[in-house]
N, C-alpha and C positions, 0 to 999 in steps of 0.2 A: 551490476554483476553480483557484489554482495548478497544484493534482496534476493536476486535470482538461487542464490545457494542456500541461504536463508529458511526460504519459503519452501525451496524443495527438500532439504533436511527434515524440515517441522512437518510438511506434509506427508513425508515416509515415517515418520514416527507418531501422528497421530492420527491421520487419515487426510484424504485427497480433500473431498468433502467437504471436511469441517474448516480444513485452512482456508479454501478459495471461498467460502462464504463466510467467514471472518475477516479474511482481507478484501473482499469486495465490499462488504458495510464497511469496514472502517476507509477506504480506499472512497467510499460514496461520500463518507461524513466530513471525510478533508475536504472534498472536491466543494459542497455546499457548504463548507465556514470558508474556502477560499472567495466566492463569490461575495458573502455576504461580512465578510471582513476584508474587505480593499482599502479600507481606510485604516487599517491599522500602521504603526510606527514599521518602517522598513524594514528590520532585523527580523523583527517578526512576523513577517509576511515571506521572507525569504525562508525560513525554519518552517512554515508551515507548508511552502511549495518545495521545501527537500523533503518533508514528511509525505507529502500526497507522493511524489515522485519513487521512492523510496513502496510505500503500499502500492501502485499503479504497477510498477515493474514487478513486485510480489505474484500482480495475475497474470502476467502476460510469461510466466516460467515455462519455457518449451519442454524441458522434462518430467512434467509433471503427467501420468499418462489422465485418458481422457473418459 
């Protein structure tokens, strides 16, 4: 819910556009260091899937118009 307020704040203040294809690259670049860092130390594997989860919910902002 946060990211959700968040993203939609940021995107009324700087545009629709620029926030959802900012958060969808950075939202892509989590998703391929989650794949390609599985082996990393627990803690840090969990902080990296509250960060993708965290940009993930950024896109899916239902009030963001279209």
């Amino acid at each position: 819910m946060v990211a959700s307020i968040l993203f939609g704040e940021l995107a009324a203040k700087f545009g629709h556009r620029k926030i959802v294809s900012f958060v969808m690259t950075i939202s892509g670049l989590l998703g391929i260091s989650l794949g390609f860092l599985a082996e990393i130390p627990y803690p840090y594997l969990v902080c990296l899937c509250i960060s993708y989860t965290i940009f993930f919910k950024g896109i899916l902002q239902p009030s963001m118009p279209v």
